[in-house]
C-alpha positions in Angstrom: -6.2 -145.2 -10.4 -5.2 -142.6 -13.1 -7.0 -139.8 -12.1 -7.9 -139.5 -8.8 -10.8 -136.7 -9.7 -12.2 -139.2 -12.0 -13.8 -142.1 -10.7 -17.0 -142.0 -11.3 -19.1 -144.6 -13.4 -22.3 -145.4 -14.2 -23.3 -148.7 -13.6 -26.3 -150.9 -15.1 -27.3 -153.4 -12.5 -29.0 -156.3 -15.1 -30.2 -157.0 -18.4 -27.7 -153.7 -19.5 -30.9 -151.5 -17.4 -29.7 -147.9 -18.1 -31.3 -145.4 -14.8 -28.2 -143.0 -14.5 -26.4 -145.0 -11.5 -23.8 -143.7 -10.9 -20.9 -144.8 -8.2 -17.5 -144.7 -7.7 -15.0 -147.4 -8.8 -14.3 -148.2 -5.2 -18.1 -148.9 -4.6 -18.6 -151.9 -7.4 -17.5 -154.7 -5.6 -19.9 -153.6 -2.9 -22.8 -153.3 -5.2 -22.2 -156.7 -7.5 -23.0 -160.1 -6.7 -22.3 -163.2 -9.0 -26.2 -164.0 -9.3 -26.5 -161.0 -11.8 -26.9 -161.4 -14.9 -25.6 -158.6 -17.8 -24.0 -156.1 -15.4 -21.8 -153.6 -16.7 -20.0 -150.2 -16.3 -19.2 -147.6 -18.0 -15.5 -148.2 -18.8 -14.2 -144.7 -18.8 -14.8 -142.7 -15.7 -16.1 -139.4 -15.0 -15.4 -136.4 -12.3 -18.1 -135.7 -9.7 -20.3 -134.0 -12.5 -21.4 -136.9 -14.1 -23.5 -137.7 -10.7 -24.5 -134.4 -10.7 -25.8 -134.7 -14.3 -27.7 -138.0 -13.7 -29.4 -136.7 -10.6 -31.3 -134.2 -12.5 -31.7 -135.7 -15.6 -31.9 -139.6 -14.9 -29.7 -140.5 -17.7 -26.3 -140.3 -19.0 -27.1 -139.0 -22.3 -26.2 -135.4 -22.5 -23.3 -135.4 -20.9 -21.1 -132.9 -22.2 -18.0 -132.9 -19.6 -14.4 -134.5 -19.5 -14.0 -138.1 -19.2 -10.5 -140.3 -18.5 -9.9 -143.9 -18.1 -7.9 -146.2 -15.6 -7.9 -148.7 -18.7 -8.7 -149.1 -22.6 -10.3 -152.1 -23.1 -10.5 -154.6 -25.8 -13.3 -156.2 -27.2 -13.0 -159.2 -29.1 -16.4 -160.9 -29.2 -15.4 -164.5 -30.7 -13.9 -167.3 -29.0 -10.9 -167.1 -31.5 -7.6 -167.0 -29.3 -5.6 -166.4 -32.4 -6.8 -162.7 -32.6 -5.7 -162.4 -28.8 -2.0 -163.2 -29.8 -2.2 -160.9 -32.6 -3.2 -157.6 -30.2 0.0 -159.0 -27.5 2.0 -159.1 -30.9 1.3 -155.9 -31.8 2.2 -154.6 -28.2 5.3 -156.7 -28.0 6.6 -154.2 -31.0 6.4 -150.9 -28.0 8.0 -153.5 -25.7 4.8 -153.9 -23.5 4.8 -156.8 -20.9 2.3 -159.4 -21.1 1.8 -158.6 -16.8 1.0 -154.9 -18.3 -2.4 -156.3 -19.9 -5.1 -157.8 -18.2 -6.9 -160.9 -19.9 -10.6 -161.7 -19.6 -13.1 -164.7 -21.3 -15.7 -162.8 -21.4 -18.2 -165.7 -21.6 -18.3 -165.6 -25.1 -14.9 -164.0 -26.4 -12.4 -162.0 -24.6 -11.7 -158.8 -23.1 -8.3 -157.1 -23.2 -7.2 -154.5 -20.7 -4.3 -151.6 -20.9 -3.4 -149.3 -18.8 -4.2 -145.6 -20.0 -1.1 -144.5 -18.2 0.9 -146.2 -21.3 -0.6 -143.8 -23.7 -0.8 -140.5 -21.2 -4.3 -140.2 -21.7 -5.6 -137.1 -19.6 -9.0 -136.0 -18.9 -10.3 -135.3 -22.2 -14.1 -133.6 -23.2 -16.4 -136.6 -23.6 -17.0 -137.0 -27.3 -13.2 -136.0 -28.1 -12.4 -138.7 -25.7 -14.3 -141.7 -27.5 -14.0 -140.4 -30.6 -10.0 -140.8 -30.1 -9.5 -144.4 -28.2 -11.5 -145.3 -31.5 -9.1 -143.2 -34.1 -6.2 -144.9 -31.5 -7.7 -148.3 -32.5 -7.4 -147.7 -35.7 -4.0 -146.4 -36.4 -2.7 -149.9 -34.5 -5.1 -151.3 -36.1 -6.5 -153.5 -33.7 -9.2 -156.0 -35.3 -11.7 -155.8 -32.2 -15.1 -154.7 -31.8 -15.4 -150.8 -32.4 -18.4 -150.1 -31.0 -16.7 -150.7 -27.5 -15.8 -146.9 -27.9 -19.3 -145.2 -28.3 -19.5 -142.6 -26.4 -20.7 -143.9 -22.8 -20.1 -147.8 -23.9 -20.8 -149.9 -21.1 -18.5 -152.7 -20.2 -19.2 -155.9 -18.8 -18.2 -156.1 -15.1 -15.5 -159.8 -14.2 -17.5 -162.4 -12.3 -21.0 -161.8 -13.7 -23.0 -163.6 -16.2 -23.1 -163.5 -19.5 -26.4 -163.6 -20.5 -26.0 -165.2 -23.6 -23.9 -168.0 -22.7 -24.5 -168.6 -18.9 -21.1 -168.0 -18.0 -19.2 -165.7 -16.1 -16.8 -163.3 -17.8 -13.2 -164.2 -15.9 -10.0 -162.7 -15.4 -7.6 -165.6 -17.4 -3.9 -165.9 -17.6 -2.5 -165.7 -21.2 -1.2 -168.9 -20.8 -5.0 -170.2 -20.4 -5.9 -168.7 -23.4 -6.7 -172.3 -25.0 -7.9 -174.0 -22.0 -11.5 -175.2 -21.9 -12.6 -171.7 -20.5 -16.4 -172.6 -20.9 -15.5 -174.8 -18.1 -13.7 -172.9 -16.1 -16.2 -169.5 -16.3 -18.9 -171.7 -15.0 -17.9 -170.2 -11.9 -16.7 -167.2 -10.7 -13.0 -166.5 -10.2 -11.8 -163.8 -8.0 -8.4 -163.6 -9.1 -5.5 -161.3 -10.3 -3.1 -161.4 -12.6 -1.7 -158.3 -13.8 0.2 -155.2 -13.0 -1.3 -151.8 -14.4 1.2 -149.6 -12.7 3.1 -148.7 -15.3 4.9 -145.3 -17.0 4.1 -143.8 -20.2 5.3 -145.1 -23.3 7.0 -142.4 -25.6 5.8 -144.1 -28.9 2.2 -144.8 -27.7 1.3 -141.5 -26.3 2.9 -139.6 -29.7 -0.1 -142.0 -31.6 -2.3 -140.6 -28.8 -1.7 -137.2 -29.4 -1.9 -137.5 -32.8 -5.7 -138.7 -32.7 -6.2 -135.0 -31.5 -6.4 -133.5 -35.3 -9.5 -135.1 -36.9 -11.6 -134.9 -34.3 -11.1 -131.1 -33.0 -11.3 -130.0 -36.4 -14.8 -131.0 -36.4 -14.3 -132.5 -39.9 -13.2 -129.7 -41.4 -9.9 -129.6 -43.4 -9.8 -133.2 -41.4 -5.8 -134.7 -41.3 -5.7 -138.1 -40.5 -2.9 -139.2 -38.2 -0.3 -141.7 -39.3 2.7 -143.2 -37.7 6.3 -140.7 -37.7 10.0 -142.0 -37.0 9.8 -138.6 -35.4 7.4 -138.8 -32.2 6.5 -135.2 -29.9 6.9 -135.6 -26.8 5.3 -133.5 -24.4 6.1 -132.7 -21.1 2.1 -132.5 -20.4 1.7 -135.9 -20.8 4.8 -136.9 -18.5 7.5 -137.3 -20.9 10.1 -135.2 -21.0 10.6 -133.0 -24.9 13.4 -132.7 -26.9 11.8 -130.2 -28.9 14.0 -126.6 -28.9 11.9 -124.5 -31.3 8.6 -124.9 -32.9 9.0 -126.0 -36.4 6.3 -125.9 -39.4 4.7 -129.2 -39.8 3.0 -130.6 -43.3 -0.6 -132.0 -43.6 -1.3 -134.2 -42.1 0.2 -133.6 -38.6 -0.9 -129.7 -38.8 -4.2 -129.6 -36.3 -2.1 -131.9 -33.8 1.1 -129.5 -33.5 -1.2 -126.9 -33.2 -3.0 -128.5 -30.6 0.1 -130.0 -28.8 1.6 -126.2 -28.9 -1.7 -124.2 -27.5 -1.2 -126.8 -24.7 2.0 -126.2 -24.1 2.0 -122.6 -24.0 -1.0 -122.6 -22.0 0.8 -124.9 -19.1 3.5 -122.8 -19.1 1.4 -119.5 -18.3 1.5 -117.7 -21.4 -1.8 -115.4 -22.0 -4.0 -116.7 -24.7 -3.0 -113.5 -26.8 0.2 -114.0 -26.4 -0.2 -117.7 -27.3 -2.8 -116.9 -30.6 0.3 -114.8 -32.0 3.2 -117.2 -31.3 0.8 -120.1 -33.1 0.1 -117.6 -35.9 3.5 -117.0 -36.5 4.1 -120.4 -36.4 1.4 -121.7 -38.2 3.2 -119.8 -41.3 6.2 -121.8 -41.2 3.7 -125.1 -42.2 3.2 -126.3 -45.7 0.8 -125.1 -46.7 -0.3 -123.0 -43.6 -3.6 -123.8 -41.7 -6.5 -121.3 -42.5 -7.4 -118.4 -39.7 -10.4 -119.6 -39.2 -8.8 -123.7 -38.8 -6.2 -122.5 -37.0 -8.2 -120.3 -34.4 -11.0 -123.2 -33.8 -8.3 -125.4 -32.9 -6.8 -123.2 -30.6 -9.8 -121.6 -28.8 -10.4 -125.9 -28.6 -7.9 -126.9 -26.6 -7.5 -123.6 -24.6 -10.7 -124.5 -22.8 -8.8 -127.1 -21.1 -7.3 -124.5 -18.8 -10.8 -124.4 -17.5 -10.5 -127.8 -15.3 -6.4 -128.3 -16.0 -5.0 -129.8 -12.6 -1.3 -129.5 -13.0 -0.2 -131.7 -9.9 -2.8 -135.0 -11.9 -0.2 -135.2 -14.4 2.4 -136.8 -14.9 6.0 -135.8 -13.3 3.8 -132.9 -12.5 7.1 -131.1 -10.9 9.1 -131.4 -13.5 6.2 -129.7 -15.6 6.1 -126.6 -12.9 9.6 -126.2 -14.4 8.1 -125.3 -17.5 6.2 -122.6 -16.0 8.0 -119.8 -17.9 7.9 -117.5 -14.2 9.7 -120.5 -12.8 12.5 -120.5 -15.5 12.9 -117.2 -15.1 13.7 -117.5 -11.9 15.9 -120.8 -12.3 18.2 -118.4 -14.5 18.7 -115.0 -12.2 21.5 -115.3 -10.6 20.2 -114.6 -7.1 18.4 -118.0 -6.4 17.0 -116.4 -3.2 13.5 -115.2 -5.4 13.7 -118.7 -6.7 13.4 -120.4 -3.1 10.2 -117.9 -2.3 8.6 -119.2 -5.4 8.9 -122.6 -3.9 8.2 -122.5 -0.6 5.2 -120.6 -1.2 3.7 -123.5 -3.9 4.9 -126.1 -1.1 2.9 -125.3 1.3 -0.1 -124.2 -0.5 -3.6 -125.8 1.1 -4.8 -128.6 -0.4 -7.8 -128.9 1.0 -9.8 -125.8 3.1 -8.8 -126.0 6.6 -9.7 -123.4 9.3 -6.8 -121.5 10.8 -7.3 -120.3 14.7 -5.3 -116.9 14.9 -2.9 -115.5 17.9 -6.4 -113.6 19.0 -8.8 -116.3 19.1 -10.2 -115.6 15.9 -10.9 -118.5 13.4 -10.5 -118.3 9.7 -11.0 -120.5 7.1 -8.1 -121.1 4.8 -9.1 -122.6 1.7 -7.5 -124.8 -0.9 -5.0 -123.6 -3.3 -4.4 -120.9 -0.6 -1.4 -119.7 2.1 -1.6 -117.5 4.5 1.9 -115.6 4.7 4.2 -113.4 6.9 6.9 -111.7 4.8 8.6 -112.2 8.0 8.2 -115.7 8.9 9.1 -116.9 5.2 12.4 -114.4 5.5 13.0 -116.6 9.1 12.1 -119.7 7.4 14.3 -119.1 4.6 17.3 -117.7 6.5 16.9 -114.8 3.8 19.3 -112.1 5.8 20.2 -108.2 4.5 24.1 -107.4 4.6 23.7 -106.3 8.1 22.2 -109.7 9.0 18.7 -108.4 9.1 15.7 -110.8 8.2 15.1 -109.3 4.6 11.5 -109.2 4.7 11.5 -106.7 1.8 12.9 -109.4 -0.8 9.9 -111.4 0.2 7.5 -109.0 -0.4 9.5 -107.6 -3.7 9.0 -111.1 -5.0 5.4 -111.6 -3.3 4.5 -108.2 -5.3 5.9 -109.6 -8.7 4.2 -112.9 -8.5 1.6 -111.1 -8.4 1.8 -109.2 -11.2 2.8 -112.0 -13.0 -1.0 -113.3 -12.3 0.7 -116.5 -10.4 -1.3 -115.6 -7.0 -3.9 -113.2 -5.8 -3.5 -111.2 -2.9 -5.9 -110.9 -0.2 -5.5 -108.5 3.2 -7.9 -109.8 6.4 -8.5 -107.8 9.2 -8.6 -104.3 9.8 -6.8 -103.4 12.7 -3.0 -103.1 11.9 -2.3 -105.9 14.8 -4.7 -108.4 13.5 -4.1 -108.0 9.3 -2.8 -110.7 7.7 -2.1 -111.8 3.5 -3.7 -114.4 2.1 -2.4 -115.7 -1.2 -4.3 -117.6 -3.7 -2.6 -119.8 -6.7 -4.5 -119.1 -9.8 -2.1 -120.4 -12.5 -4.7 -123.9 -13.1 -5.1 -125.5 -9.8 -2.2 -127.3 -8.2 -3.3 -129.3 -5.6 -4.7 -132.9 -5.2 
């Protein structure tokens, strides 16, 4: 699974019957049988809100969350093989491997499944989300059925019947591709025969991120994406940038540097102020320069993402703490000993609430993205020592005190005898637990 958080569905029994079922993707084969006829799933999945959502209002529609995928399917909706080869052409060129894709015969064409990891697709709001796998579509250009990526498209589900032909939709092997599938799907097949584990490709997830620009823009001062020689890469997605200084960027690549930048300085704890100002003053180096009011929608657009970003869901997720700009200042002092605080705090942060009995008897409840600390104990732990060979409890709380300040945790004192008090930290740079 991609995300973890997201995978929830909704799921149309028969006869494509809409009601606002929703399940999780661990739940289908549970729920389906091969006797029904014209079941389907939504293809993308959905966080715990989406249940939420359909229990009060019956219905999908309305939706107005973010939305991820374990896959991007492919819909080709005639029995024509040849445009099949054409899509693993095209994919051989970003040296994808045929055990990368699934295959299906759908019971009247086929279905073609990639993993989103290739393209570092992240949780994304809902109508940004479709709105892009169909712009990504397009700049491979893919000849496949389009209306697979309408917003909330359901998706037929393998080993089901089509109700159109009578057959069941079937995972195939490419090398089946001209056997006499009608045949063969007059039966179900429970089989597999791909491997969707796969790392992000740097080529595919720069087309990705350039879908961004037409559709936050809200079709304003719209840039349509088009292939570079010169692909961003973005540590947010999971690969690794070579990029040492922002640089102006011309039209047509303007909204998605701007929204590639706000992201980055966001994941790296800058304030939004201080963010606005370092995109202004970069947004003048571009020819010609966005306008105020572009530039600031497209900001304030992919700031909210702050609101639900998980750092630890993406990719190489440590090596994106690195580019927390507390932890690179830290990386650089000399003393390394404020460094190994920072880390052993985030290490053992709660990642889920768990109650904490106390020396006294007392039971508290320590809750996730939390730690409960002793400037002492973390000195011990640490083997942190003064130059008489003291436990230097004040560099803990020196550095405590400046994360602090530097809005990386909140601190919180329980109890009110001087015996019984004890610090609770809480993260509150995103949230960084699973």
């Amino acid at each position: 699974m991609s995300n973890p958080d997201f995978k929830y569905v909704e799921i149309a029994l028969e006869n494509f019957k809409r009601v606002g079922y929703i399940r999780t993707t661990d739940e289908i084969d549970e729920i389906i049988n091969s006797k029904m006829v014209d079941c389907c799933r939504t293809w993308a999945t959905y966080p715990v809100k989406l249940q939420y959502h359909c229990d009060k209002k019956n219905t999908i529609s309305g939706y107005d969350g973010l939305v991820c995928a374990d896959f991007i399917p492919i819909d080709i909706d005639v029995m024509d093989s040849a445009r099949v080869v054409a899509v693993v052409e095209k994919f051989k060129e970003f040296d994808i491997s045929l055990k990368n894709m699934a295959f299906y015969f759908s019971g009247r064409g086929f279905h073609i499944e990639l993993p989103s990891d290739l393209f570092g697709i992240e949780p994304t709001p809902v109508k940004e989300f479709y709105a892009r796998v169909k712009q990504l579509m397009t700049i491979l250009e893919i000849d496949c059925d389009m209306s697979m990526y309408n917003t909330n498209q359901l998706y037929r589900l393998p080993n089901t019947i089509n109700g159109k032909s009578g057959l069941y939709k079937i995972p195939i092997r490419y090398s089946e591709l001209d056997s006499d599938l009608k045949e063969l799907a007059k039966t179900p097949r429970f089989e597999s025969f791909q491997d969707m584990d796969v790392d992000v490709d740097g080529t595919l997830n720069t087309l990705w991120l350039e879908t961004s620009s037409d559709v936050i823009s809200d079709g304003k001062d719209r840039e349509y994406p088009r292939k570079t020689n010169n692909p961003i890469y973005t540590s947010i997605h999971g690969v690794d940038a070579g990029i040492q200084a922002f640089s102006g960027a011309p039209i047509g690549f303007r909204n998605n540097m701007t929204s590639y930048y706000t992201r980055k300085l966001m994941m790296e704890g800058n304030t939004q102020d201080d963010a606005m100002a370092t995109i202004t003053a970069w947004n003048q180096t571009n020819t010609p320069p966005l306008t105020t009011t572009e530039l600031n929608r497209t900001v304030q657009s992919n700031w909210r993402y702050s609101e639900t970003f998980v750092l630890s869901q993406t990719k190489n997720f440590r090596a994106n703490l690195r580019n927390d700009i507390v932890f690179k200042e830290y990386l650089t002092k000399p003393d390394k000993e404020p460094l190994s605080i920072y880390n052993y705090l985030i290490l053992n942060i709660n990642d889920e609430d768990k109650p904490m009995e106390l020396d006294w008897g007392e039971t508290v409840l320590i809750k996730r993205n939390q730690i409960m600390i002793s400037n002492r104990s973390i000195a011990k732990r640490l083997n942190l020592k003064t130059k008489g060979g003291n436990l230097n409890e004040q560099k803990v709380r020196v550095v405590v005190e400046d994360l602090i300040c530097k809005k990386r945790f909140q601190k919180h004192i329980i109890g009110n005898e001087p015996q019984r008090r004890r610090t609770i930290l809480t993260w509150i740079h995103f949230d960084f637990t699973q």
